[in-house]
N, C-alpha and C positions, 0 to 999 in steps of 0.2 A: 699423250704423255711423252717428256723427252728424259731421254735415258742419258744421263751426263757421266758417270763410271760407276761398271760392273765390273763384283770380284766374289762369283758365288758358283757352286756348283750342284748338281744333288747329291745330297748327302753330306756335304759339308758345310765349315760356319762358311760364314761373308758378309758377303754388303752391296747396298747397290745404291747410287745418288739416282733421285728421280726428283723430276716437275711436272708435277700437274700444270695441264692448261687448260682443261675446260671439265665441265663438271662431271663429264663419264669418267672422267679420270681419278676423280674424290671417290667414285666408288668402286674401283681398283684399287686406289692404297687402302680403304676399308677394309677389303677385303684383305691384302696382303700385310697389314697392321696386326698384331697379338700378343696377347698378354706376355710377358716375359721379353719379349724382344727389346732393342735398343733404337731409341731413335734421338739422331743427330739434326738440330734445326735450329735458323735463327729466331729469336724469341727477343718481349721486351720483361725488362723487370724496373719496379720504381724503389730506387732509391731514395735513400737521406743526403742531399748533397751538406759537406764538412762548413760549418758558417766559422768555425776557428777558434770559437767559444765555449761555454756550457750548454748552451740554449741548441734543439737541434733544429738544422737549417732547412730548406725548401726543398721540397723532395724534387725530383724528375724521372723520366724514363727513360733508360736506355736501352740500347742495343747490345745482346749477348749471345752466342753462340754455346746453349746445351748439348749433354747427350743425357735423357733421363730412359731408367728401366719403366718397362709401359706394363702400368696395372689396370690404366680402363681406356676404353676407347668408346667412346662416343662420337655417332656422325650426323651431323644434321643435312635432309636430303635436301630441304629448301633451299637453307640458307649455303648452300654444299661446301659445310667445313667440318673439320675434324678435330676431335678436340681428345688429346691424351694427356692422361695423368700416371704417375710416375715418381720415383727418387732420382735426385739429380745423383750420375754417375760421373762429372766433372770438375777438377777442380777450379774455383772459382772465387773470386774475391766478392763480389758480392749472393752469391747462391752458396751455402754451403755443404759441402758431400754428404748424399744421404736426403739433403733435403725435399720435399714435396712439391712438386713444378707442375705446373700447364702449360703444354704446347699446343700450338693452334696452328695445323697445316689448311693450306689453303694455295688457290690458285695463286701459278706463278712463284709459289715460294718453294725453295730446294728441301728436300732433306734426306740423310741417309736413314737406310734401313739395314740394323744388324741382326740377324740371325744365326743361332748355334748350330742350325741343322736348316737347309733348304729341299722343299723336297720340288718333284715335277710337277704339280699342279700349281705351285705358285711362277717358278720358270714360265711355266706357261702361258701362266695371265699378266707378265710382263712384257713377254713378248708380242701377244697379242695389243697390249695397251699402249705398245710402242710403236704398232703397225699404224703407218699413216692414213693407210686407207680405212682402219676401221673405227668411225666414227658414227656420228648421225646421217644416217643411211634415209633417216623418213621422218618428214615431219605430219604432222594430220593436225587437223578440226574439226573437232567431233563438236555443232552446234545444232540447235535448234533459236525457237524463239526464246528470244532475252538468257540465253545461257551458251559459251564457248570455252571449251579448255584446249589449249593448245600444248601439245605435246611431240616431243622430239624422240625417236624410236631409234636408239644405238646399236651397236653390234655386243653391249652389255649392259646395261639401262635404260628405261624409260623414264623419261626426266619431263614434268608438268611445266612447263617454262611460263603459260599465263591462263588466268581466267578469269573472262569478262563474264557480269550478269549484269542485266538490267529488267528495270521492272517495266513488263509491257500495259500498254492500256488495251481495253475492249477492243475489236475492230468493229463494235458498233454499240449505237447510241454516242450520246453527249461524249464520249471521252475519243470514238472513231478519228475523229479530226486530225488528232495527234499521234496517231498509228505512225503512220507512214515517217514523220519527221523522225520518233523515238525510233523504229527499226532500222533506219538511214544512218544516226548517228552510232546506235549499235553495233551495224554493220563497220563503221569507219574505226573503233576501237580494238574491235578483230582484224581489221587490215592493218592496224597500226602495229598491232602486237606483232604478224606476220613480218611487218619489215623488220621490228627488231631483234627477230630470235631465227630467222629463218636464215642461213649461210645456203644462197644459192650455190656456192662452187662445190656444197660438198653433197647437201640433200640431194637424194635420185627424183625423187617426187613426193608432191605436197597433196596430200589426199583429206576432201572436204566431205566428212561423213556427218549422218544424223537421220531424221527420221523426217519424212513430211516433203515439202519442197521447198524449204529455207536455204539447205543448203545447195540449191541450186539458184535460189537468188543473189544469196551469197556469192558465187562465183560469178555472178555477171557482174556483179557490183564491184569485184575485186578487180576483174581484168579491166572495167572501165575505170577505177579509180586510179590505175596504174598508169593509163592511159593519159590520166587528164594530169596527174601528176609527175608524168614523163618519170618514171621510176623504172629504169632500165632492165635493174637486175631480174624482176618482176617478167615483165614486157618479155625481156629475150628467152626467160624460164615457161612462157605461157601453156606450152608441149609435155610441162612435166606435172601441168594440175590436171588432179583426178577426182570423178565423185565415188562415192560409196555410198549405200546402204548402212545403215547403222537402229539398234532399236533406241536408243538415246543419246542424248550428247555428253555424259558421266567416260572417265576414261578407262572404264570394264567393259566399254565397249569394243575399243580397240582389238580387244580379240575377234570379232566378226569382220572387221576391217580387213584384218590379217590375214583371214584367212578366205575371204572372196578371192575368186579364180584372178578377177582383173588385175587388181593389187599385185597377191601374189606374184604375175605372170613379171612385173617390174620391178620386185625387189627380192627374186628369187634364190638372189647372191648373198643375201645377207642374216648372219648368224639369225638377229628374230625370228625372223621370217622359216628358217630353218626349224627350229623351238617349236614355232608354232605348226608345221607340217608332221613333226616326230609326234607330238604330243596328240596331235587327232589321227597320225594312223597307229597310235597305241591301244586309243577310244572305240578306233573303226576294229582292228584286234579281238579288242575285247570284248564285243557286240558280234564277232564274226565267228572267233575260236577262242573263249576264253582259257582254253587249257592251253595259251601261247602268250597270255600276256597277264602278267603279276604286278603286284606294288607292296611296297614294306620289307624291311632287310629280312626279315625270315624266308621268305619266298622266294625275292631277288636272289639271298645268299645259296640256297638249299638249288636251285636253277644254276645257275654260278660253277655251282662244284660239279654239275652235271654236264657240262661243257654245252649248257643250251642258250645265251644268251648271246642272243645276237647284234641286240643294239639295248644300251644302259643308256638310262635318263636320269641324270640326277640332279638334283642343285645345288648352288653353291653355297646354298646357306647352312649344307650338313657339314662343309668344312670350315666356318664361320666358329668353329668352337676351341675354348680356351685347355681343352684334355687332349693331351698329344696323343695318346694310346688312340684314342678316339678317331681322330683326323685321319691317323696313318693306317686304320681300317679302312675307310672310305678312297683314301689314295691308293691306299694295294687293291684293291676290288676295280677301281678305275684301271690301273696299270693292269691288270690280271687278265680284263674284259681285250683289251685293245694287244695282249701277249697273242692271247688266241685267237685271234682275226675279229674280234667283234670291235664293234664301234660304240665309243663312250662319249658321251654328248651333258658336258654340264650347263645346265639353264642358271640364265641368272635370274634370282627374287627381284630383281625389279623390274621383269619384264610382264608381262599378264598370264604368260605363259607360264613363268617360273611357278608366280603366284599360285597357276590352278596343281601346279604338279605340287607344292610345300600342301594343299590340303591333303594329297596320294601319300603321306608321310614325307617326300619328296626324293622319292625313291623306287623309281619303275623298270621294268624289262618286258622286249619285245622277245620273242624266243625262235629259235631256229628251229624247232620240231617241238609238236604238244607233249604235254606233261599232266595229263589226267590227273593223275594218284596225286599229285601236289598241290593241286585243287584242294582234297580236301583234309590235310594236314591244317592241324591249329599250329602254325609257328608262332614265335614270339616276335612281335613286330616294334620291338623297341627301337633295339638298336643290333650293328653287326655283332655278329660273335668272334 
């Protein structure tokens, strides 16, 4: 994300020009996008061009610069655009004030973001998204036979970039013949995908997981296809491919990926990877001392006030909500946790990690000392109080 001018503080209105440039970035302004705010973008609208007559003339499209107040946001992950709707707040000769507009943010294209009140969590996830080092940290392929999804693992989403299926034949009887040729060409549609999603200057390592020993064939195939195709990038990166274990080639598997010691030991730096370490010694916690690790705001909150929390897991999808009272619960509980020495860690929903914590209500704590008696409290595990 590039940050073209900020004029925002916490607590107060502002604004900020931002550019998405790649697709972790669409889900960063999703996230920083909400209902009531203002957003400034260039847009097309088709007019009636004047034919000078009674009769009306050929329409066209042009080019206009809005500011409409945002009532819905919708994000598509695929296609990674974002699409707001709104009353135009600008005066306009052909859009009229008041009226109902769509803007469609999207890579490469500017736009400001106005806000009545900014608080620290969204500060933060601009900063973050403007950090250059934090991008796609890991790409993986999780295959087997006739099936590859290739996925790109950021320091805030995990984005499906491609997937190949093909229909295998028997590897025996009358259809055996054609094995080998259909898994050959297989294989070359997973390499192909790899050249074009994979940015060796940024990935740390490209990890080929799955079940069986495909994707160990797989990697011979790739380093020799690299090879015969003098594909450099490939070739000089050959140090940063990895295999893994995997029980399928579906991308729920990525969490076992994740969290093998090898893996790990190489992408140790990077936000996932982090997620995914909090998230199983919360598991290990609670298989160990469960009167030290809770989930659900009753629990969380009621631990909270007792000054036991030591490390808060939550994600981002509890602040993804259009009730400000709401929000500003979950950001004071975040700011509270991190006043008192403890550490607050939000996951994002599109990581696998995020995913298993959103079933926890998406809301956990590790704790500094047990807490029997809270065990077996019925809280209300709505929402904060």
């Amino acid at each position: 994300m590039k940050l073209l001018g900020k004029r925002a503080r916490k607590g107060d209105e502002g604004s900020i020009k931002l550019v998405p440039e790649e697709g972790e970035d669409m889900w960063h302004a999703y996230n920083l996008i909400r209902e009531g705010d203002d957003v400034t973008a260039m847009t097309f609208r088709k007019v009636q061009k004047d034919s000078g007559g009674t009769s009306a003339g050929a329409s066209e499209r042009i080019k206009i610069k809005l500011t409409i107040k945002v009532e819905e946001v919708d994000f598509d992950a695929e296609g990674q655009q974002i699409r707001l709707r709104g009353k135009n707040m600008t005066e306009n000769e052909h859009v009229k004030l008041g009226a109902y507009h769509t803007l469609d943010i999207e890579q490469q294209r500017p736009f400001t973001l106005y806000k009545q009140a900014w608080d620290l969590l969204d500060l933060e996830r601009i900063r973050q998204a403007c950090d250059p080092a934090a991008s796609a940290d890991l790409a993986a392929v999780l295959i087997t036979e006739g099936l590859a999804n290739l996925c790109l693992v950021g320091s805030s989403c995990t984005l499906q970039r491609a997937r190949i299926e093909t229909n295998m034949p028997r590897k025996r009887g009358a259809a055996a013949a054609g094995y080998d040729k259909t898994l050959e060409s297989f294989f070359r549609k997973v390499y192909e995908a790899i050249v074009r999603h994979v940015d060796w200057d940024v990935v740390k390592c490209l990890v080929i997981a799955g079940p069986g020993f495909t994707k160990d064939s797989f990697k011979t195939f790739l380093e020799a296809e690299a090879i015969r195709q003098d594909y450099r990038p490939l070739i000089l990166n050959k140090q940063k491919i990895l295999l893994a274990a995997a029980s399928s080639a579906f991308k729920h598997s990525l969490k076992e990926v994740m969290a093998s010691q090898g893996i790990a030991s190489q992408i140790k730096d990077t936000k996932a990877a982090k997620e995914t370490k909090l998230l199983q010694d919360f598991y290990d916690m609670m298989a160990r001392d469960s009167s030290r690790a809770f989930y659900g705001p009753g629990h969380v909150q009621a631990a909270h006030e007792l000054g036991a929390v030591q490390t808060l897991l939550i994600t981002d999808t509890l602040f993804r909500v259009n009730n400000v009272v709401k929000r500003q619960k979950y950001a004071a509980l975040v700011e509270q946790v991190q006043e008192a020495g403890g550490e607050a860690v939000i996951f994002s929903g599109m990581h696998v990690s995020g995913e298993q914590l959103n079933q926890l209500t998406g809301l956990a704590a590790i704790l500094r000392f047990p807490l029997p008696d809270l065990e077996n409290l019925d809280l209300d595990a709505g929402e904060l109080q």
